[in-house]
C-alpha positions in Angstrom: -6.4 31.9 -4.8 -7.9 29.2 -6.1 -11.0 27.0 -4.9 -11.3 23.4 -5.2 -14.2 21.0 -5.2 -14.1 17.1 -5.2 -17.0 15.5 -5.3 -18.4 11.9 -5.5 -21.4 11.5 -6.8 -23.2 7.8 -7.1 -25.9 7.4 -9.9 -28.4 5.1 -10.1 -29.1 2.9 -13.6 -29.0 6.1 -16.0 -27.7 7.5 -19.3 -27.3 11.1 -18.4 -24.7 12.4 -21.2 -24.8 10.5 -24.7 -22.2 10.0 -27.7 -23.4 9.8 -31.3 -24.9 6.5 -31.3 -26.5 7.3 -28.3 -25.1 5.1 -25.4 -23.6 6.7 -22.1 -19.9 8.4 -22.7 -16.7 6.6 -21.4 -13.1 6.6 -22.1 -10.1 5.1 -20.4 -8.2 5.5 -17.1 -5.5 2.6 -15.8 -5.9 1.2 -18.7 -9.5 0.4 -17.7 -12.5 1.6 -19.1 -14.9 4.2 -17.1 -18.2 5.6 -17.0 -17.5 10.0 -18.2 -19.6 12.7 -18.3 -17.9 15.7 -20.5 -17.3 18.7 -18.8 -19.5 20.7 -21.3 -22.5 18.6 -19.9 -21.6 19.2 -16.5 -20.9 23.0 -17.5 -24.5 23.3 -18.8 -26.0 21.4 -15.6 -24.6 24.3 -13.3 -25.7 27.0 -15.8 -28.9 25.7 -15.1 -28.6 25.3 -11.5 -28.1 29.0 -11.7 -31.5 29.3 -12.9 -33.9 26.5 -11.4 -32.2 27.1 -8.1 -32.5 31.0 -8.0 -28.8 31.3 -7.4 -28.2 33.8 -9.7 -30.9 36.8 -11.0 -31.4 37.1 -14.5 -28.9 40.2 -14.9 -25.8 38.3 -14.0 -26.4 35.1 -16.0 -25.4 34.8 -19.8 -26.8 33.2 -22.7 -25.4 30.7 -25.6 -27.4 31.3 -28.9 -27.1 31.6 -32.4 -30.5 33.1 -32.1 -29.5 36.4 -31.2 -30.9 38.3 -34.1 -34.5 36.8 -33.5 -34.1 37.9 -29.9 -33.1 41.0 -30.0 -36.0 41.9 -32.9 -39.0 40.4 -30.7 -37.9 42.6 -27.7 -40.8 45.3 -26.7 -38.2 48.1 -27.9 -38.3 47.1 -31.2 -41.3 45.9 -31.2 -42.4 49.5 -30.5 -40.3 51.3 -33.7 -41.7 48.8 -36.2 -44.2 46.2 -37.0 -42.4 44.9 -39.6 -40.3 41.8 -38.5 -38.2 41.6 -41.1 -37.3 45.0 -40.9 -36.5 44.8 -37.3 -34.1 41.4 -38.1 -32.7 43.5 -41.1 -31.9 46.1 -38.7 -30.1 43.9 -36.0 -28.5 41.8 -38.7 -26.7 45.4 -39.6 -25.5 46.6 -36.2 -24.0 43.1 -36.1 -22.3 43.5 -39.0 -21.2 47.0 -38.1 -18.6 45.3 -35.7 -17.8 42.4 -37.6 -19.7 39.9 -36.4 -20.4 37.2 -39.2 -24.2 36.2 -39.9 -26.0 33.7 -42.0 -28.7 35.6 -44.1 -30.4 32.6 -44.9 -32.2 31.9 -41.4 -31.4 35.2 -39.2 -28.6 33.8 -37.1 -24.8 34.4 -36.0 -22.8 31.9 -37.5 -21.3 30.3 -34.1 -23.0 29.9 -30.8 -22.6 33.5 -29.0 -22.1 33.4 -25.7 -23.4 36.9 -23.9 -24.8 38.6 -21.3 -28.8 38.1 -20.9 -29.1 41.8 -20.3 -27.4 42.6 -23.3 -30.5 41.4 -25.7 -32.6 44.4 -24.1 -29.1 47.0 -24.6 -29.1 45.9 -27.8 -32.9 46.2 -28.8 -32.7 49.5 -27.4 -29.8 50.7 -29.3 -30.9 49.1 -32.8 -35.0 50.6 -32.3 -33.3 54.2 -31.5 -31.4 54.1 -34.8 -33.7 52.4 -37.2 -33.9 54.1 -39.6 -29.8 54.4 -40.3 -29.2 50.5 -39.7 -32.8 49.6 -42.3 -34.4 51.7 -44.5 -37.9 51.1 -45.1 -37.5 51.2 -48.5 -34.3 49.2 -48.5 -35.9 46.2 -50.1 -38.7 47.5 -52.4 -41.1 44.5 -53.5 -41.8 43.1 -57.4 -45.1 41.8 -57.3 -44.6 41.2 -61.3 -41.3 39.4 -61.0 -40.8 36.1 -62.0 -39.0 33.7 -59.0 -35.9 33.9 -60.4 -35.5 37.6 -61.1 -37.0 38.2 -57.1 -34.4 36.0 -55.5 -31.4 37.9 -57.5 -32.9 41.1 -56.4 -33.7 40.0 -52.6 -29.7 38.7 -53.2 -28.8 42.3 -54.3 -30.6 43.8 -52.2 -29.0 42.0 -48.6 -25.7 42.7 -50.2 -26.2 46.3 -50.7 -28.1 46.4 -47.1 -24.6 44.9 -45.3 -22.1 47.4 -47.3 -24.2 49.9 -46.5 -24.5 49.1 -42.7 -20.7 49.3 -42.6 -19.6 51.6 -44.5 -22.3 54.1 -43.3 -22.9 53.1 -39.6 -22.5 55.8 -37.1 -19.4 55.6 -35.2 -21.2 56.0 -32.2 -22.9 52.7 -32.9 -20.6 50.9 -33.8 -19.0 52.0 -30.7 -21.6 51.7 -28.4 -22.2 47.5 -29.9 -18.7 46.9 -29.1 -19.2 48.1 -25.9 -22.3 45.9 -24.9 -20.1 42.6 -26.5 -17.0 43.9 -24.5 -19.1 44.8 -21.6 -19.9 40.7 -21.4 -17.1 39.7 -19.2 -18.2 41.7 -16.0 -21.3 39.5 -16.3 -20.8 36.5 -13.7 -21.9 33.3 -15.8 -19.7 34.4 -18.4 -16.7 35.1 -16.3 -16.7 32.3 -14.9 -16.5 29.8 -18.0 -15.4 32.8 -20.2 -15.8 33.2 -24.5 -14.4 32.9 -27.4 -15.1 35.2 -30.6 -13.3 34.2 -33.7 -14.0 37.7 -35.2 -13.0 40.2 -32.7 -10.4 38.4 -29.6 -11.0 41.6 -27.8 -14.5 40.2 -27.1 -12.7 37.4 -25.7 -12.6 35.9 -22.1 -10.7 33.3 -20.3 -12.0 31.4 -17.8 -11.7 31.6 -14.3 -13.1 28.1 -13.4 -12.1 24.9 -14.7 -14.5 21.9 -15.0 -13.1 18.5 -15.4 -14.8 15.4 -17.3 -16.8 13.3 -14.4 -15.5 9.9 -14.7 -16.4 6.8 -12.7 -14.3 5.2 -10.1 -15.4 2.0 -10.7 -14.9 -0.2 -13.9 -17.4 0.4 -16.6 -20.1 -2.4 -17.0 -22.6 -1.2 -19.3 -26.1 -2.9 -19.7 -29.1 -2.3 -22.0 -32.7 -2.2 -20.9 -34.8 -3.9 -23.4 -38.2 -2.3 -23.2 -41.3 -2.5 -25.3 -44.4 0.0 -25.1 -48.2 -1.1 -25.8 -50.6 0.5 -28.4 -53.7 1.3 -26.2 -55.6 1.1 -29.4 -54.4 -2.5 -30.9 -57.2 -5.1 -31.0 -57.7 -7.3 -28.5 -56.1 -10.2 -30.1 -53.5 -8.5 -30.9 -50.6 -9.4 -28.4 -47.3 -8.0 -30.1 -46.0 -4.9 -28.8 -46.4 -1.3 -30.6 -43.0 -0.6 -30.4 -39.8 -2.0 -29.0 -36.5 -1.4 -28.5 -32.8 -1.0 -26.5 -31.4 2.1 -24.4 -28.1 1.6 -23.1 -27.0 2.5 -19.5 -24.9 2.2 -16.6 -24.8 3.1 -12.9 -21.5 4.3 -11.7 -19.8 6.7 -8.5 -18.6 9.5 -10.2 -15.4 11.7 -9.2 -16.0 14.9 -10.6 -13.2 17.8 -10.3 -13.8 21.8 -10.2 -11.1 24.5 -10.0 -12.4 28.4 -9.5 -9.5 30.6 -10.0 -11.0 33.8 -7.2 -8.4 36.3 -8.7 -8.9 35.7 -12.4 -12.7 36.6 -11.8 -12.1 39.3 -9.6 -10.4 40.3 -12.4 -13.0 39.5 -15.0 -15.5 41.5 -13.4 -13.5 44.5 -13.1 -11.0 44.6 -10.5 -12.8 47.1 -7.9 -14.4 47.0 -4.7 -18.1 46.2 -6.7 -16.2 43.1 -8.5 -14.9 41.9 -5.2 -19.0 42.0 -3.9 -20.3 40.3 -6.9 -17.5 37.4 -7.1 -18.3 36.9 -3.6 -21.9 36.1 -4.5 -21.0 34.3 -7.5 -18.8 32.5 -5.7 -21.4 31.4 -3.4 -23.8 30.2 -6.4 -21.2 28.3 -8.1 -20.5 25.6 -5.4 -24.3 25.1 -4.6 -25.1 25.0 -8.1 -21.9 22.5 -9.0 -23.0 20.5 -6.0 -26.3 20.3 -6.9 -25.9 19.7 -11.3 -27.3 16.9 -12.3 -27.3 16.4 -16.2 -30.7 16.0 -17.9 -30.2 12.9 -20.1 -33.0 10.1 -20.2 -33.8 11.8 -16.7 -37.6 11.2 -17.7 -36.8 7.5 -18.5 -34.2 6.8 -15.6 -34.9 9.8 -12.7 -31.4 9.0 -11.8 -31.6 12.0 -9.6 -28.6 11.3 -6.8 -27.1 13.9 -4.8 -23.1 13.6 -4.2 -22.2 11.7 -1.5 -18.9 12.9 -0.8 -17.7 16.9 -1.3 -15.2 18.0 -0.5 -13.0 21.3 -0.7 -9.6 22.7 -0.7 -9.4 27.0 -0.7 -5.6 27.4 -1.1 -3.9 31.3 -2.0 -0.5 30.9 -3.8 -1.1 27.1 -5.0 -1.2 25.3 -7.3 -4.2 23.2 -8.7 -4.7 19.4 -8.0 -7.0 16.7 -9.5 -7.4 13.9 -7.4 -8.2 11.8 -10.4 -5.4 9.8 -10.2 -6.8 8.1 -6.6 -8.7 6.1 -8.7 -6.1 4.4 -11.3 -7.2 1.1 -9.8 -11.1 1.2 -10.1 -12.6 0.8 -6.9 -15.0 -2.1 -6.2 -17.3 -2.7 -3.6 -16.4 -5.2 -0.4 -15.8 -6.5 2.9 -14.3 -2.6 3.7 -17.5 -1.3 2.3 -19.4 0.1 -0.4 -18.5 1.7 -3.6 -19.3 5.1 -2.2 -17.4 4.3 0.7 -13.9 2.6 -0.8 -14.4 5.7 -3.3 -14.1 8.0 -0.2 -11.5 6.0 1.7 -9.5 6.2 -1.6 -9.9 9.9 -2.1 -8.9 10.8 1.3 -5.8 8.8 1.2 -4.1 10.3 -2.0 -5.3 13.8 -1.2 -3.2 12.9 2.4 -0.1 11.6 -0.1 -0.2 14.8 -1.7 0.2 16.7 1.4 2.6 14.7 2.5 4.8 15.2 -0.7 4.0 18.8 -2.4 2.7 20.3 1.2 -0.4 22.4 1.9 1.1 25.9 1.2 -1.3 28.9 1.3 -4.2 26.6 2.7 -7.2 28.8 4.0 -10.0 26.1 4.1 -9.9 22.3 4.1 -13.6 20.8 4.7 -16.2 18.9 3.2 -19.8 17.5 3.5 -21.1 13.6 3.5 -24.1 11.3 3.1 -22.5 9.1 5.7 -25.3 7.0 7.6 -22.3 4.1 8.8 -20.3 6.8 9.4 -17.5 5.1 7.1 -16.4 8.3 5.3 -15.8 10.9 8.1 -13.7 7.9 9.4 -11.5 7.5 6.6 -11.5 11.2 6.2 -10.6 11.9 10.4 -7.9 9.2 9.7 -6.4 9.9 6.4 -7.1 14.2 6.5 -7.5 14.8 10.2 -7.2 18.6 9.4 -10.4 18.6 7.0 -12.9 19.7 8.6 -16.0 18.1 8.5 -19.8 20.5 8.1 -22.5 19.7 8.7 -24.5 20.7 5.7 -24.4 22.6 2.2 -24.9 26.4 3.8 -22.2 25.5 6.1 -19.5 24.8 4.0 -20.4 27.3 1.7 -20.4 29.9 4.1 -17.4 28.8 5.6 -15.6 28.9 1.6 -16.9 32.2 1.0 -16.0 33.6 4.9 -12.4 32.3 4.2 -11.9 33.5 0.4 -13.5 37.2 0.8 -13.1 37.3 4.9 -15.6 38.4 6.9 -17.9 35.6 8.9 -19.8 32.5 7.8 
């Protein structure tokens, strides 16, 4: 079964997701080139959504760091079996490398971003501070006061290579066993089932997806413009009238189609495939499309506060079917006119090749078929009655996610 979202979303004069020489991302589309947002921005936007709106508690939500080693040695349990930082990092570093899982010694961090469950830092502190003393000695790094610089970095050197043979060769099955379980463990966590992981060092760690998030990209044609702004010294003298500081910032404003596809099996399935997995991918279900609706991306937010709601969602809950962007309605960029506004050519657009879709590959396997709008000339749910007479239109948020949820899992909205 798979769940749709299609979503228009108009921003105001903004640079919310930047390349390397810091203007807004674009790319092409009909040959024309369009406003983007990546998918990894809009990815992060919902994982914070999660958080800031309360939409998932802190057990079921995951955590990308290469920090992991610093985290797991400040936590209370190990803070409680030693005093000795170092120790505690040396100890972490080891159960770590007991299951393969490559580390730079030179700062304390994994060598890729690891993505994992929030509850598993405090699994893993807890394991680590109960065998201390088998995954770092104390006197596993004895100090030379009287060594010259060179001598104590060749012995420090020796003495982190002895400390990682020694963690695996000697590690207790049992630990090594139990960390594989924690990392393995990750996929029943709901953030990380739904945009999954991959571990270079171990690809039975790994997880694949169940939702799919497509790069935002604007409807319209791209016209970028810069905002030349200058900022005053408080402090200059008084006949002092050149600025402190000047400079560009480039930006656009642009209706965004953005494209989500949950796959409700495949996270059934990540989440274990029972009657408890069923419950939770109801819930996370839930979370997802308020949170996706909801994203915004954080870039030059404090500059811009381009802080606009979609205008148009809508969403298709189809068992047995096939997946469909409806990228493509936009091929011609939309411009605004005597038939409306952006927002609502966008939306007459959108309904119209969704309806030649239909009309072509068929709705097979349809359970839902509704959507939301910001619609004060009543434009869209015209186009929308005309084009999709069978979408449904709700009247807010809750509604439509109740109804999703009601008509994936059963049950009423």
């Amino acid at each position: 079964m798979k769940l749709e979202l299609h979503i228009l979303q108009n921003f105001a004069p903004s640079n919310l997701n930047r390349d390397d020489t810091g203007s807004p991302k674009d790319c092409e589309l009909g040959g024309v080139r369009r406003a983007r947002i990546s998918s990894q921005c809009l990815k992060r936007a919902i994982r914070q959504t999660f958080e800031h709106g309360d939409l998932l508690p802190e057990a079921e939500r995951a955590a990308r760091t290469k920090r992991l080693i610093q985290r797991v040695a400040e936590e209370p349990a190990m803070t409680a079996v030693t005093s000795d930082p170092a120790r505690a990092r040396r100890a972490v570093t080891s159960a770590l490398a007991a299951v393969g899982l490559k580390t730079d010694e030179k700062n304390d961090k994994t060598q890729y971003l690891l993505f994992i469950p929030r509850a598993a830092i405090g699994k893993l502190a807890a394991l680590v501070a109960e065998n201390l003393d088998a995954l770092a000695p104390a006197d596993a790094m004895p100090a030379k006061p009287d060594a010259d610089e060179a001598s104590t970095k060749k012995e420090k050197a020796k003495s982190k290579k002895g400390d990682k043979a020694q963690a695996k060769e000697s590690a207790d099955p049992k630990i090594v066993k139990a960390v594989t379980q924690i990392l393995e463990d990750g996929s029943r966590t709901p953030e990380l089932a739904l945009f999954g992981r991959m571990i270079t060092d171990n690809a039975d760690w790994n997880v694949e997806a169940a939702c799919q998030v497509a790069h935002g990209i604007s409807t319209n044609r791209l016209a970028m413009d810069f905002d030349f702004y200058t900022a005053v010294d408080d402090y200059q003298p008084e006949d002092t009238s050149a600025a402190g500081m000047m400079g560009t910032i480039p930006f656009n404003s642009s209706c965004f189609y953005r494209y989500l596809v949950v796959d409700i099996d495949a996270l059934v399935a990540n989440l274990g495939a029972d009657d408890a997995a069923k419950e939770q991918a109801k819930r996370t279900v839930s979370a997802f499309v308020r949170a996706a609706v909801l994203a915004i991306p954080t870039g030059k937010q404090n500059s811009m506060a381009a802080q606009n709601l979609p205008s148009v969602v809508l969403a298709d809950l189809r068992d047995h079917a096939e997946p469909r962007s409806l990228a493509n309605a936009f091929v011609r960029p939309v411009a605004p006119g005597r038939d409306g506004d952006l927002v609502e050519q966008s939306a007459t657009r959108l309904a119209g090749y969704a309806a030649s879709l239909d009309a072509v590959y068929g709705d097979r396997g349809r359970k839902e078929f509704s959507f939301i709008a910001l619609d004060p000339s009543d434009a869209v749910s015209k186009s929308f009655s005309s084009a999709l007479p069978q979408a449904k239109r709700r009247k807010s948020l809750d509604e439509l996610t109740g109804q999703l949820v009601a008509a994936a899992f059963g049950g009423t909205a």
